[in-house]
N, C-alpha and C positions, 0 to 999 in steps of 0.2 A: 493595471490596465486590462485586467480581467474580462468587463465587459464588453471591449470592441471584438475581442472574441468569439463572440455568442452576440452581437447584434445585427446579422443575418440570421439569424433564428426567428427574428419578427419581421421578417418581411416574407413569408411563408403565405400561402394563398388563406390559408384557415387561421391562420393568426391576424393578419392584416383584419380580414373580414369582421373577427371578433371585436379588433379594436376598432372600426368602424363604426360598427353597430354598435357595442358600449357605449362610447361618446354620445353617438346621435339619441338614445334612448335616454342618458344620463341627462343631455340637456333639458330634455320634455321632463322627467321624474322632479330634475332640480328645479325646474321653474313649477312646477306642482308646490301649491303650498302645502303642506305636510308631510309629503315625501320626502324626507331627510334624506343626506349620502350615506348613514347606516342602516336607513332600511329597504334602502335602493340595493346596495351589496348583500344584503340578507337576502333578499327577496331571489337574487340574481343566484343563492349558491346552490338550490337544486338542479340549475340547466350546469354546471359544470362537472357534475356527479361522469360522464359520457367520456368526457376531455381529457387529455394531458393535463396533468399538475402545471405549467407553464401555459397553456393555453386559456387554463380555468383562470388561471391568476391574470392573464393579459384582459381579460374579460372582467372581473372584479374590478381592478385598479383603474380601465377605463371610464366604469363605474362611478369611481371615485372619485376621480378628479373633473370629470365633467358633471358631476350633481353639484360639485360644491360650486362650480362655475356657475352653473344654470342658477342656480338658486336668484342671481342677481338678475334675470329677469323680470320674477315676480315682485320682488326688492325696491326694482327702479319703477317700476310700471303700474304695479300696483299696492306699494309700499309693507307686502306682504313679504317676510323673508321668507325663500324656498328651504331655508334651513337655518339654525343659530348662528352658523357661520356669517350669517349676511345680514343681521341683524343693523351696523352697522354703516351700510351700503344704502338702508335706506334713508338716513339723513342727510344724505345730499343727493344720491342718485336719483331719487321721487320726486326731490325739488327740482332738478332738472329736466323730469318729465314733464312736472305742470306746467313748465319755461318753456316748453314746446322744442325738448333737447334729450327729447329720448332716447333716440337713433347715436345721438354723438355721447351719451353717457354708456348706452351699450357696448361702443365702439372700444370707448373707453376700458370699462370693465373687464372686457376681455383680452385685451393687449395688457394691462396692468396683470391680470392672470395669467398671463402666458411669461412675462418678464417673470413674477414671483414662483411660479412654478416649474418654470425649465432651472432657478438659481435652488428651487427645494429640492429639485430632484439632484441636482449638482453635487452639491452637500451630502446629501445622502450615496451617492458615487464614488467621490472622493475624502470621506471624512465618516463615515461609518463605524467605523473600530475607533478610531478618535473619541469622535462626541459620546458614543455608549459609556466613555469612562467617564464622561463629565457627570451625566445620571446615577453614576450608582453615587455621589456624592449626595443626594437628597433621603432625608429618609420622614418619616412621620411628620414631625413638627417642622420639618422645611416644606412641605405638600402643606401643611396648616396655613402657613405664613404667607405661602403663595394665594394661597384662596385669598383670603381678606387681605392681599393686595391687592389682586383682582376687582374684587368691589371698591375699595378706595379709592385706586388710581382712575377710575370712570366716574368718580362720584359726583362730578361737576359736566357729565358727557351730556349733552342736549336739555340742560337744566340752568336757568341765568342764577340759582344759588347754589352754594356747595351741602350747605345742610338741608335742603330738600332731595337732592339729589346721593347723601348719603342716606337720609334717612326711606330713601327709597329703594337703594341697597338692602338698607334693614330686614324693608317688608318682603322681600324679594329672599332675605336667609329666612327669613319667618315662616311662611310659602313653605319653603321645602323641607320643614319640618314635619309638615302635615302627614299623618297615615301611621305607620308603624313602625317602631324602633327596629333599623336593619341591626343594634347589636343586642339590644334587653328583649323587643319584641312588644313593645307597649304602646299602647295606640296613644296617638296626640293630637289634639283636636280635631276627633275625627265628629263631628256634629252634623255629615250629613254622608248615608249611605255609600255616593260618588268620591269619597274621597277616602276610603277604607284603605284604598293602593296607592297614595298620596295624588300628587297633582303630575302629570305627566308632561315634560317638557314641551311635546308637539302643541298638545291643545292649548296648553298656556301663553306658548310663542303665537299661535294663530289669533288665541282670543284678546291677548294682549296689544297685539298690533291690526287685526283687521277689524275687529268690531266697534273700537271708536272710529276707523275708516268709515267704516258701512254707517255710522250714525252719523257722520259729516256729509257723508253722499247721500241720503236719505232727505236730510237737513236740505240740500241745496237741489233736490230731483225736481224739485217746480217753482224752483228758478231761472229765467234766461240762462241758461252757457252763454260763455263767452267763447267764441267760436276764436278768436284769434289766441288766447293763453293756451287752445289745446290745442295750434297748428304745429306738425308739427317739420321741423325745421331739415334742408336736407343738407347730410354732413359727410364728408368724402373717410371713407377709411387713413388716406394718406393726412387728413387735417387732423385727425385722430391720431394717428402714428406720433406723428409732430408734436404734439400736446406732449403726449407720454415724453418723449424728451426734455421735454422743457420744464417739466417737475419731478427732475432727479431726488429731491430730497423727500418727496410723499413716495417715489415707488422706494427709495433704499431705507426708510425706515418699516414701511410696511412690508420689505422682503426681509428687514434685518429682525422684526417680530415676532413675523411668520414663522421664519426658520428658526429662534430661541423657542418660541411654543411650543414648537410641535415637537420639541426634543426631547423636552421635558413628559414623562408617563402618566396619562390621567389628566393629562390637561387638556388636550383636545382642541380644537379649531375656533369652538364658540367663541371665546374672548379673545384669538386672534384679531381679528377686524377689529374689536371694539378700543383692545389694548392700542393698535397700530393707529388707529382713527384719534384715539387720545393725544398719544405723543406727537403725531405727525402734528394735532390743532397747537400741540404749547409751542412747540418751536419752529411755527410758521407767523411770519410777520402778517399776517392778514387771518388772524383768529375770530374777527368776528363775520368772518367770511359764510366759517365754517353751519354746515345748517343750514345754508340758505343757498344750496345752489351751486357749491365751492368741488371744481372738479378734485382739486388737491382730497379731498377728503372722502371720496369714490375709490381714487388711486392707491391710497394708502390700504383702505378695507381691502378690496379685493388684492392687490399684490400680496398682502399679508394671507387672506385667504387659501390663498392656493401652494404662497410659501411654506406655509404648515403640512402639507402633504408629505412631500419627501421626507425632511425631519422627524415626522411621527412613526415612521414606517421604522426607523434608527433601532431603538430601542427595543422592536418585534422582533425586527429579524436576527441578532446578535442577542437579546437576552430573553427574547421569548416573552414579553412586556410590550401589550400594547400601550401605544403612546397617544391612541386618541380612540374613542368607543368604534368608527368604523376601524378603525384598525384590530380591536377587539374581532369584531367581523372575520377581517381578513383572517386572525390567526385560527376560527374554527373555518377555512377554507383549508388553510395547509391540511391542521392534522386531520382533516379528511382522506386528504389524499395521501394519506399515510409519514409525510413531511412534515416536522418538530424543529420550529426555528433555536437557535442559540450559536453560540458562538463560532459550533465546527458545520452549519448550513452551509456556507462558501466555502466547505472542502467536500464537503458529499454531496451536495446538490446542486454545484454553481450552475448548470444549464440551467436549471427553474428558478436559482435567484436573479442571475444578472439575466434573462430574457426577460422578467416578471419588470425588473427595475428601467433596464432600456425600453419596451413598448410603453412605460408612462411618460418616458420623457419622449417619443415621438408623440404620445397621445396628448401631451400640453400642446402642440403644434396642430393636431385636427383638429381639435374643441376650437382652438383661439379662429382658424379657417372658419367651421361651420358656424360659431357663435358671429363674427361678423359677415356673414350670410344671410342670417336671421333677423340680424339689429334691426332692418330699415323696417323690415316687415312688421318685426313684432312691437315697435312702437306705434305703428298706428293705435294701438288697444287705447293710446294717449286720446283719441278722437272718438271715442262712444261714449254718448250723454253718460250722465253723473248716473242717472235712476235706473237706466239697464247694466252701468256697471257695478254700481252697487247689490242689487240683486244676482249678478254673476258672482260677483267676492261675497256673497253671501253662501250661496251654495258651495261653493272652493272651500270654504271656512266649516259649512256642515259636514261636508266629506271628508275631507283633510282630519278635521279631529275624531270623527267617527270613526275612520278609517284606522285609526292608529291601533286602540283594540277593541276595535269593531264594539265599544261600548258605548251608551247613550250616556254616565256619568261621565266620559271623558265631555261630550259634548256640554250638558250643563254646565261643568267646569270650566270651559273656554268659555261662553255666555258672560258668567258672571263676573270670570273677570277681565274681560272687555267694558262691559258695564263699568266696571268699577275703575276701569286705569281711564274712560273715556271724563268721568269728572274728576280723578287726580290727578288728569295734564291740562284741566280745567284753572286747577290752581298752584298750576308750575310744577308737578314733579314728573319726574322723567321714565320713560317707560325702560330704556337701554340699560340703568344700572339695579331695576330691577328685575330682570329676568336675568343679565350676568349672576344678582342674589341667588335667583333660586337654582340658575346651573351649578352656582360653586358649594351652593350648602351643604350639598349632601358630599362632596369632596371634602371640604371644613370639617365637617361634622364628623367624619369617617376617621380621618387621621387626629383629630383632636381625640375621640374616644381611645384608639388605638394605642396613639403616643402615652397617652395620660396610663393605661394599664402597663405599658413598660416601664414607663417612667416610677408607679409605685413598686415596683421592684427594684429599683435601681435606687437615685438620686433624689427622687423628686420631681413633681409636676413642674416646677418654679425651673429648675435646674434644666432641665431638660430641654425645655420652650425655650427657653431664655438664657440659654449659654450657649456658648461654639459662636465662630468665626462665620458661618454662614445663616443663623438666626440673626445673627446681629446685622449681617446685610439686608434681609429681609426685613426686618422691623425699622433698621433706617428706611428704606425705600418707603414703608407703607406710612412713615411719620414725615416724611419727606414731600409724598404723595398729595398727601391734605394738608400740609401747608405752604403747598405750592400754588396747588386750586386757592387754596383761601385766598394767598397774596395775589395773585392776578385777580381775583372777582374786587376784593377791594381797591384793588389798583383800573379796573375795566371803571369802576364808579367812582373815582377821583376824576379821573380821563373824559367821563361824560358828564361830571357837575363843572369841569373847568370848563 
């Protein structure tokens, strides 16, 4: 009970203020398309250089948890996610908006983030030294196993076949092959200039999801609107509240997600939503809901979202392993200020851990306040003709990937392939499990070289993959995974010929 100790330390005029202003900046960054929550924290860690170690940290972590929120702005609104986190969020959230349910999907969003995230931070409170031991149980070829479950278990996510949709996985491990061998050093299909430093997550998440946008809204700019699909509809925070209750089983599988992700090192948040979004559709009696509009599958991403927060921070603070890339962040904020996480932090440092950890679980509480503050206002965006909003997501989209490293091959990059996924969802394949591809490939790809060099010292490539008690969990799930999608899609087309 360490931390009630020390949380009057955040309620100090200069602390409070930090996390104030975190949040409120996090929200604007997160709903920025390109602005991720680890370049939001990066960006953030020269102003703390002035600060306490604990002040700089209240400041980051506010950072943190309200970009990953925000993100679901741009998500729901303009089906651009504010970050891979949210990716998710916009298959049902978007559709909500064009229902003229912006305001009540925002609502939405952030109470489901506020439940997942005050239960991530819990965990991380009270289960810290716990779950740390449950990670050091992974090593090479269990980080392998998890990747391409990652891709399998989504391979039917917003796709009516399961082999378009894994084989859209594929192209997506394919993708992030591109550029130069992080272990030999060998270039691989690098056939055009822009892609020397391979494909970079931002531009590819923008060009993947907003430039078939921008050609649909371009497509219909001189068109009539229909002025009544984009009105938009008013929804009381308290009819919001209510909802969230009434779908306990999308917020506890998406908080029970969250918090296994984030625990796990190197895994990161991306495929939180998307994993939580999955499992929540198979074991919801109203699966074909999902896609079209289906609050359960809003609730599920974002509670998952932000449940990953706490959890990742696990594995930083006790073994000095970040547990997700902005966590990476946070830990060059410690040994800045001269603080080296691992196991004896909570005996030399505890003021600056447990204040660091109590201001983010007050700061799930401002975000969730100011985020529905925001809702009514910020869905109006719902009601600007198609052709001025399309030219606005156009520019978001030039800046956003420009902005990542201020290069013009990131931007061709994103172009092309927007182009390109706007006629592959032409003929059904799905955008969500190919960019999960190219997030985990370079994860896959990392520990499969890695494992493979130990293992010929050892036992054997075969041996190594493919033995132990916790390989074999992993490869059932991921054989499990795709012939569960199988049997429901054949079973979805039995159901619709009878």
């Amino acid at each position: 009970m360490d931390f009630i100790f020390y949380f009057g330390d955040v309620f100090t005029f200069t602390s409070i203020a930090l996390l104030l202003a975190g949040t409120f900046f996090g929200l604007i960054l997160g709903a920025t398309p390109g602005l991720s929550p680890t370049m939001a924290v990066a960006l953030a860690i020269p102003f703390t250089f002035k600060l306490d170690p604990a002040q700089g940290l209240i400041l980051l972590g506010a950072l943190y948890t309200s970009t990953v929120a925000g993100g679901a702005v741009s998500a729901i609104l303009l089906k651009i996610p504010g970050a891979p986190a949210n990716i998710a969020t916009t298959l049902d959230g978007h559709q909500m908006a064009k229902n003229g349910q912006g305001a009540r999907a925002l609502q939405l969003s952030f109470l489901a983030s506020l439940v997942g995230g005050v239960f991530g931070i819990l965990v991380l409170i009270f289960m810290v030294k716990p779950l740390a031991n449950v990670a050091l149980f992974f090593g090479y070829s269990h980080y392998f196993w998890l990747a391409i479950l990652g891709v399998t278990i989504i391979g039917s996510l917003g796709s009516k076949s399961v082999v378009k949709g894994l084989l859209s996985g594929c192209i997506g491990l394919w993708l992030a092959t591109i550029g130069f061998d992080d272990i030999l050093g060998t270039q691989r299909f690098i056939f055009h200039p822009a892609l020397g430093g391979g494909i970079h997550i931002i531009a590819a998440l923008i060009g993947i999801f907003a430039i078939p946008q921008v050609i649909e809204m371009f497509a219909k700019g001189r068109q009539k609107v229909n002025m009544e699909a984009i009105e938009v509809e008013k929804h009381s925070i308290s009819q919001a509240a209510s909802e969230i209750t009434r779908n306990p089983r999308a917020l506890g599988i998406g908080t029970a997600v969250g918090t296994i992700i984030g625990l796990i090192p190197g895994i990161g948040g991306q495929i939180a939503g998307l994993v939580a979004y999955d499992q929540s559709q198979k074991f919801s009696p109203d699966k074909a809901k999902y896609g079209t509009g289906h609050p359960e599958g809003l609730i599920a991403a974002e509670s998952a979202n932000n449940a990953m927060v706490g959890p990742s921070l696990v594995p930083l603070l006790t073994l000095g392993i970040p547990g997700s890339p902005t966590a990476a962040v946070l830990l060059g904020g410690l040994i800045i200020h001269g603080i080296f996480p691992g196991t004896d932090l909570f005996d030399n440092h505890p003021e600056v851990a447990w204040t660091f950890i109590n201001s983010m679980l007050i700061g799930q509480v401002v975000m969730c306040l100011f985020g529905l503050y925001i809702a009514g206002l910020a869905a109006r965006i719902a009601q600007v003709p198609q052709s001025v909003m399309a030219a606005i997501v156009l520019g978001l989209a030039l800046f956003g990937s420009y902005s990542v490293q201020t290069s013009m091959g990131d931007v061709y990059v994103m172009g092309a392939l927007g182009i390109a996924m706007y006629f592959l969802e032409r003929y059904g394949f799905s955008a969500a499990p190919l960019v999960l591809g190219l997030i985990l490939g370079p994860i896959a790809e990392s520990n499969f070289v890695t494992g493979s060099t130990i293992a010929a010292a050892q036992n054997g490539t075969f041996i190594y993959f493919f033995t132990g008690w916790l390989n074999f969990i992993l490869i059932g799930l991921v054989v499990a995974s795709i012939a569960y999608s199988a049997w429901s899609e054949i079973s979805a087309k039995k159901g619709a010929t009878a």
